[in-house]
C-alpha positions as CSV (number, residue, x, y, z in Angstrom):
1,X,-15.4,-10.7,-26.7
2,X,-14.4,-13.2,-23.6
3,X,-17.2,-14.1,-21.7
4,X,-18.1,-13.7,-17.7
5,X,-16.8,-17.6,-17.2
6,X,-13.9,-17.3,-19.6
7,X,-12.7,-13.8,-18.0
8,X,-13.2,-15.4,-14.6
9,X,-11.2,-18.9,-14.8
10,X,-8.5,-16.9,-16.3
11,X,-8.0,-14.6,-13.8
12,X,-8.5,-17.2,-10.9
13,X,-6.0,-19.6,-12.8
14,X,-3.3,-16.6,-13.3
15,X,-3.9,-15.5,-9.8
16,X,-3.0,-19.0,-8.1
17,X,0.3,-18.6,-9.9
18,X,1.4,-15.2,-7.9
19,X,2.0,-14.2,-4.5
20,X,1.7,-10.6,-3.4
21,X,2.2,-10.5,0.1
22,X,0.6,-7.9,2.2
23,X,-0.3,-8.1,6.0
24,X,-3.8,-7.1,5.5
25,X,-4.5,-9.4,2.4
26,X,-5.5,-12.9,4.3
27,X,-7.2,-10.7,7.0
28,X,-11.4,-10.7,7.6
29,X,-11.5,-8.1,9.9
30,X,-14.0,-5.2,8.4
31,X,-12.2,-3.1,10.2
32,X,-8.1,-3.6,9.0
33,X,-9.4,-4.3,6.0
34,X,-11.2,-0.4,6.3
35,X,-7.5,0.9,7.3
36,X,-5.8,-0.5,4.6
37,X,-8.0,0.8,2.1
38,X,-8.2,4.0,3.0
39,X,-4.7,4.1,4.0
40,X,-3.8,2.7,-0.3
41,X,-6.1,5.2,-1.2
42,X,-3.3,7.6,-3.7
43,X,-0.8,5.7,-1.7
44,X,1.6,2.9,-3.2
45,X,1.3,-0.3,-1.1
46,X,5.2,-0.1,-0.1
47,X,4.8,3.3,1.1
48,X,1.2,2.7,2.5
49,X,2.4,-0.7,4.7
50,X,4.8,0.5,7.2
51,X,1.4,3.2,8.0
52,X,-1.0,0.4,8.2
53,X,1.2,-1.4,11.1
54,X,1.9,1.5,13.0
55,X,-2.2,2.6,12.7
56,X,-2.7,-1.1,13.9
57,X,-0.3,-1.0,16.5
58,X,-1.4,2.0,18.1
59,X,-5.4,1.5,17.5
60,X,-5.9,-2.2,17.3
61,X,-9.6,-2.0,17.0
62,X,-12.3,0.9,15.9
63,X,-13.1,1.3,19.7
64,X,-9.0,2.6,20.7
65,X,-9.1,4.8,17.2
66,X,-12.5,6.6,18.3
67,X,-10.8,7.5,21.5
68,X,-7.9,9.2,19.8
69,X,-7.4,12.9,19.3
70,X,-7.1,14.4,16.1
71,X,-3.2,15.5,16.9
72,X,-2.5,12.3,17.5
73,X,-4.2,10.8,14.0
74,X,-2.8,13.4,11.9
75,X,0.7,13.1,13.6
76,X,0.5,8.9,12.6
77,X,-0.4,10.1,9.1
78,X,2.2,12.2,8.3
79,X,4.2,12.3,5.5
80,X,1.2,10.5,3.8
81,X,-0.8,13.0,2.3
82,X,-4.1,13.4,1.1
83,X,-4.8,14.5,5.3
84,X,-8.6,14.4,4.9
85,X,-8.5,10.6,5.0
86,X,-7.0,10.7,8.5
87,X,-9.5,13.1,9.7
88,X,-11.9,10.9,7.6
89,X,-11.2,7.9,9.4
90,X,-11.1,9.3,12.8
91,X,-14.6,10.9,12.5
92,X,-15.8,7.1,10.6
93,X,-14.2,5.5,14.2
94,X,-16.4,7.7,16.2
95,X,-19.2,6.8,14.5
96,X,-19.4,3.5,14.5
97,X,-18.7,3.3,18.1
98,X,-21.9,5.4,18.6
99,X,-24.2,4.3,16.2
100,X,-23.2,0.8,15.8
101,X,-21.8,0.0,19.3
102,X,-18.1,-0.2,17.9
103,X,-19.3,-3.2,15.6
104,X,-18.3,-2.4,11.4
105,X,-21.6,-2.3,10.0
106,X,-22.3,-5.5,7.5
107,X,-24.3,-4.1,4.7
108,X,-23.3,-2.2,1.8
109,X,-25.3,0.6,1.7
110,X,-24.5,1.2,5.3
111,X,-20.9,0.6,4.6
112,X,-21.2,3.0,1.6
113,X,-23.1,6.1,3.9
114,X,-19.2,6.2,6.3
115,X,-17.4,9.1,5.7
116,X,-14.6,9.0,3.0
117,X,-15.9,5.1,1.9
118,X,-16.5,5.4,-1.4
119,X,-17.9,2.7,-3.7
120,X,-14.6,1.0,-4.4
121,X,-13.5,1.2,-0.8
122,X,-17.3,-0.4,0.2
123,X,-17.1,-3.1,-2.3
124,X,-13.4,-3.9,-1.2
125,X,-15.1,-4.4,2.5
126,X,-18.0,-6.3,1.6
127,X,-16.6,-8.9,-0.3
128,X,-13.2,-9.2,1.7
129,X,-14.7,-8.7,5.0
130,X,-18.4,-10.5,3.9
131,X,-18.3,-12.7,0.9
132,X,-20.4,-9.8,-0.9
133,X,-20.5,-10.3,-5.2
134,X,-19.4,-6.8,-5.8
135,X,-16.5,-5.8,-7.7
136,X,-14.3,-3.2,-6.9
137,X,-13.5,-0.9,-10.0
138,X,-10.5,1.6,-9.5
139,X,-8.3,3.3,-12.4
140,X,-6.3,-0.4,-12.2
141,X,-9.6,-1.9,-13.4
142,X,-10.7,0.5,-15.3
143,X,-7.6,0.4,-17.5
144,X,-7.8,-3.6,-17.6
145,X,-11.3,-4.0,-18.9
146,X,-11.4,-1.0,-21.5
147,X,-8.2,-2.7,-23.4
148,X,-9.7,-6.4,-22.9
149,X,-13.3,-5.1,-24.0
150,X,-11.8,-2.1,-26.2
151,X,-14.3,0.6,-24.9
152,X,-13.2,3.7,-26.6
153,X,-15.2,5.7,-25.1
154,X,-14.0,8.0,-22.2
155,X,-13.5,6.0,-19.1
156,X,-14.5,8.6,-16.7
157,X,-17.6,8.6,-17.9
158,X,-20.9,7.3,-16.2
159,X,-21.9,5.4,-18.7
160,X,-18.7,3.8,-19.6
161,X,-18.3,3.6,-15.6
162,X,-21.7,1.6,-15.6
163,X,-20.8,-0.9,-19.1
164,X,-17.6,-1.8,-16.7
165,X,-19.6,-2.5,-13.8
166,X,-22.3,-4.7,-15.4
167,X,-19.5,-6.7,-17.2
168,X,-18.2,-7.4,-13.9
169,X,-20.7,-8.0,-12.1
170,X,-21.7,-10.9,-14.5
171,X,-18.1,-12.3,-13.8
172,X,-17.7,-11.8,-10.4
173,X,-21.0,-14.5,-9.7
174,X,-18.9,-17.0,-11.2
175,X,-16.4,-16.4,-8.5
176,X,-15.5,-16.4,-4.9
177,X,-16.0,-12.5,-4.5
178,X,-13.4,-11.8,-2.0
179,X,-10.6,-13.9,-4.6
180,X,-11.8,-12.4,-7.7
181,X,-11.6,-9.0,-6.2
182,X,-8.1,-9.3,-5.0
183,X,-7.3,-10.8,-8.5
184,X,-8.3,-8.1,-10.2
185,X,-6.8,-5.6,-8.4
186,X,-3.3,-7.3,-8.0
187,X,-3.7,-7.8,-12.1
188,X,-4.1,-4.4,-12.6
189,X,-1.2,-3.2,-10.7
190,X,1.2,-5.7,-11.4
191,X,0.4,-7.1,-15.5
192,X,-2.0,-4.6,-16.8
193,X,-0.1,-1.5,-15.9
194,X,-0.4,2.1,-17.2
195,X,2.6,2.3,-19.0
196,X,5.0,-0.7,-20.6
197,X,2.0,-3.6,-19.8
198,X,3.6,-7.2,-19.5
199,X,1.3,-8.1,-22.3
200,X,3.7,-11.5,-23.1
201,X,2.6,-12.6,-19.3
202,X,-0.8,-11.7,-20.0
203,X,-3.5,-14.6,-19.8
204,X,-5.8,-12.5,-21.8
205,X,-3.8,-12.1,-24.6
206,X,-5.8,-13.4,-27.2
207,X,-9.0,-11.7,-26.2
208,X,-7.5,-8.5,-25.9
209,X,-9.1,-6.4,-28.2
210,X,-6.5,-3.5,-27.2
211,X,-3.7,-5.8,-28.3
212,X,-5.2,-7.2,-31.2
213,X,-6.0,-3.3,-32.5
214,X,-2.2,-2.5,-31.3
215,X,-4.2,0.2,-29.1
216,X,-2.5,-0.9,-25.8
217,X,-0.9,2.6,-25.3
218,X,-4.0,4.2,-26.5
219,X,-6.5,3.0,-23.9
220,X,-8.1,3.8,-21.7
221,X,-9.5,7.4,-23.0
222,X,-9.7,10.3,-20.5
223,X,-11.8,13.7,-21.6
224,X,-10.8,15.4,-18.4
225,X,-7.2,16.5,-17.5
226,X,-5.8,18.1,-14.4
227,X,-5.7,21.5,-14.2
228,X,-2.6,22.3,-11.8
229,X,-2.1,25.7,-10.2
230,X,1.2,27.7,-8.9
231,X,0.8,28.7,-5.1
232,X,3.4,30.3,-3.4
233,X,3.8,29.8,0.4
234,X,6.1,32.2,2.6
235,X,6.7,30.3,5.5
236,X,8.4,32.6,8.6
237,X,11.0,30.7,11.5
238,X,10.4,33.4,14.0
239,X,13.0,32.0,16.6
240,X,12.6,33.8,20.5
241,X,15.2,35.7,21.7
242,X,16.5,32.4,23.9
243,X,16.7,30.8,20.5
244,X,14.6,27.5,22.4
245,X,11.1,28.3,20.9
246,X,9.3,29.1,18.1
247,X,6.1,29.8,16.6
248,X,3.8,27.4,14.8
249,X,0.1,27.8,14.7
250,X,-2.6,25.1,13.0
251,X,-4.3,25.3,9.6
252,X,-7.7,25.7,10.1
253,X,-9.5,26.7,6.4
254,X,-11.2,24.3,4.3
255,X,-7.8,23.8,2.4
256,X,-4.6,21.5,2.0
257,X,-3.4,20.0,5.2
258,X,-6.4,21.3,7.3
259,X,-5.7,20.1,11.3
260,X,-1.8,20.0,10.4
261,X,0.7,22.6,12.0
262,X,2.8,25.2,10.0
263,X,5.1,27.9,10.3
264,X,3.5,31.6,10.2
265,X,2.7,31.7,6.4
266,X,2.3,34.4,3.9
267,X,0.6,33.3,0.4
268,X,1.7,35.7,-1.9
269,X,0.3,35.6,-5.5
270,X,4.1,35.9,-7.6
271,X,7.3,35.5,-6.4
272,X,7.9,38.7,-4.1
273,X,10.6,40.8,-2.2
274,X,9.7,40.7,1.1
275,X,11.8,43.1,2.3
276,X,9.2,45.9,1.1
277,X,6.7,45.6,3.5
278,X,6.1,45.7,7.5
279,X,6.0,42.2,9.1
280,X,2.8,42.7,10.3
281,X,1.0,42.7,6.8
282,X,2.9,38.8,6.0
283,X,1.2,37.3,9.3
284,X,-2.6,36.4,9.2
285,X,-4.7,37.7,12.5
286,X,-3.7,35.0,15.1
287,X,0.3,36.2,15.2
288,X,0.5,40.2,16.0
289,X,4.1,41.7,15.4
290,X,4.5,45.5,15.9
291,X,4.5,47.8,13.1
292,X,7.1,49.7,14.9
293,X,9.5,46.4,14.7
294,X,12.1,46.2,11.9
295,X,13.7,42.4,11.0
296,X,16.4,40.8,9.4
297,X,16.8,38.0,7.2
298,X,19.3,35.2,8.2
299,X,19.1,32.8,5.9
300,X,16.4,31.8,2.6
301,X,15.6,27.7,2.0
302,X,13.3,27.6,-1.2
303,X,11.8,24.2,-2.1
304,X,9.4,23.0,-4.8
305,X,6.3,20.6,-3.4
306,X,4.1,18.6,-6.4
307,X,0.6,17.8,-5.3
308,X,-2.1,16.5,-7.3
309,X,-3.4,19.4,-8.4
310,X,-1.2,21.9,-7.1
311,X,2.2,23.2,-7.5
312,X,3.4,25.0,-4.2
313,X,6.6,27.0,-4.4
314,X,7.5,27.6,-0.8
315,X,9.8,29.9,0.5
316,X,11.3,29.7,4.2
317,X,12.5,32.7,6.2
318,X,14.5,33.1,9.2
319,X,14.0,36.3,11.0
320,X,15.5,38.2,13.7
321,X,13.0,40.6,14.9
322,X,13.9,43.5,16.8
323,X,13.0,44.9,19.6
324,X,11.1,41.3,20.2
325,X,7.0,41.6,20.4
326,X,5.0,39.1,18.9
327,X,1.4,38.1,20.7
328,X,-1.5,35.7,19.6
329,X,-4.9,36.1,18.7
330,X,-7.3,32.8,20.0
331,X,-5.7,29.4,20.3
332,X,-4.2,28.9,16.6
333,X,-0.7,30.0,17.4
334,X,1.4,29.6,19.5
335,X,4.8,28.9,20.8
336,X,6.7,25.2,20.6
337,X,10.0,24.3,22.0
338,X,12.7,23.0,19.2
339,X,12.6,19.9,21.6
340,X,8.8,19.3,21.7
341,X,7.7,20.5,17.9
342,X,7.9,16.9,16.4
343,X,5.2,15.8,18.6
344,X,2.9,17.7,16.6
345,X,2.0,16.8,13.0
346,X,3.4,19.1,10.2
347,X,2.8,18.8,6.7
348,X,6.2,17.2,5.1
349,X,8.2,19.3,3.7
350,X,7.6,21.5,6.6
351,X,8.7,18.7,8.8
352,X,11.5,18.1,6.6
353,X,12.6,21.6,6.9
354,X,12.5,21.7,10.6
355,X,14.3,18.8,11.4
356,X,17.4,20.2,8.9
357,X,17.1,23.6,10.4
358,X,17.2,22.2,13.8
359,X,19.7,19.5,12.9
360,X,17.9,16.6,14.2
């Protein structure tokens, strides 16, 4: 098995050899390197960059970010996914310009107690932002150590989780924290990958138990898999009779894209004719239609949206309803002009739709 000094000079030497630019990366600022983390959270860095300069464009510190609305977070976020790290790093902002006077707390277990900084994300601060010896371990890593050490048993869990961390806490001493960090991860994402590994580039090679067992594709072990479920969304254009607005209301429920702004939606469990029913039984309380109204359907747009756990088969319906009565319940819904709705922030392939619809 390589040893703490062996496993750190290696990475060190392979990592002087590389360059991975990224416009956080030679940055000490707690709080870009916060954005960027959360931001590369589920997010490829290529995809994740152009984000991370428009968030530090428009809030170039915590104290301009904890003064923004949650429209206009969400509305920088979109297209991202995963929407609960904008809300998350909105209500973080706020925080630590109350409690800690707009100044990015230093220590770990306060770093560690933000909302949506988990321990990868705190040990990625405190080292990058304060020299702190603690290694960041994320599926990259995880993957990296289990075929160097061949640990067999199931990587996500604790104990295994804990053997990783002790083996790299005894490495990362040897190092400068912040270096060995960024090593590791860039190793993992760029050598060490999940599938097709450059193991002929790899400086750990010969003490790669994985490679020496020819269990490189094998490793690491997962006991848990994903279990994906079918929704299916029925999403209504319900156009005024000047054909200039619309009605979009805002997802409230402790559920996907919670803050964002949809179309009047109708979850149906199957596939359904939706010609069998009054409108007022597809609409949820905040948009009224009159039982008394009949509708036609002008046109159908079906697309298919993969999420991480979720499979959403979404349907979108253009109505014309006749005679013309829709009113609102509270301040969810409501009606936008087809020149104002992209100032509000949609879920993609909602967005996508609208802007094709409307030919934009």
């Amino acid at each position: 098995m390589i040893s703490p000094s062996n496993f750190s000079s290696l990475l060190k030497e392979w990592h002087q050899t590389i360059t991975r630019d990224m416009p956080w990366k030679a940055d000490r600022d707690p709080y870009k390197i916060w954005l960027s983390e959360i931001i590369l959270q589920q997010t490829r860095v290529a995809q994740g960059t152009p984000y991370y300069l428009r968030f530090i464009d428009k809030f170039p510190d915590i104290k301009t970010l904890a003064k923004a609305d949650e429209d206009t977070v969400l509305k920088l976020w979109q297209g991202l996914g995963y929407y609960s790290r904008a809300r998350n790093i909105l209500a973080t902002a706020k925080i630590i310009d109350q409690d800690y006077s707009g100044v990015f707390p230093t220590e770990h277990g306060d770093i560690l107690k933000l909302k949506g900084v988990g321990p990868y994300t705190a040990a990625a601060i405190s080292s990058f932002a304060y020299g702190h010896s603690i290694p960041v371990i994320d599926g990259n890593v995880l993957r990296l150590m289990s075929r160097i050490h061949g640990i067999y048993e199931p990587i996500d869990h604790p104990n295994t989780h804990k053997t990783i961390d002790n083996l790299l806490r005894k490495a990362i001493k040897l190092a400068d924290p912040a270096a060995f960090n960024q090593a590791i991860m860039d190793f993992g994402a760029t050598v060490c990958t999940p599938k097709n590994p450059n193991c002929g580039e790899c400086v750990f090679a010969a003490h790669c138990i994985a490679k020496a067992n020819d269990d490189v594709n094998l490793l690491p072990i997962k006991s848990k898999s994903i279990k994906k479920t079918t929704r299916y969304f029925n999403y209504f254009v319900l156009l005024a009779p000047n054909l200039k607005q619309f009605v979009i209301e805002k997802r409230t429920e402790n559920d996907i894209w919670k803050g964002l702004y949809q179309l009047p939606l109708y979850e149906s469990q199957t596939l359904e004719d939706l010609s069998t029913k009054p409108l007022s039984e597809y609409f949820p309380k905040s948009v009224n239609i009159s039982d008394t109204s009949t509708y036609e359907v002008h046109s159908v747009s079906t697309k298919k949206h993969i999420l991480t756990h979720q499979t959403l088969v979404i349907n979108f319906y253009v109505l014309e309803i006749i005679p013309y009565h829709i009113e609102f319940e509270g301040d969810r819904a409501c009606f936008v002009s087809k020149t104002d709705y992209d100032q509000y922030p949609f879920p993609k392939v909602i967005a996508d739709f609208l802007n094709d619809f409307f030919d934009f």
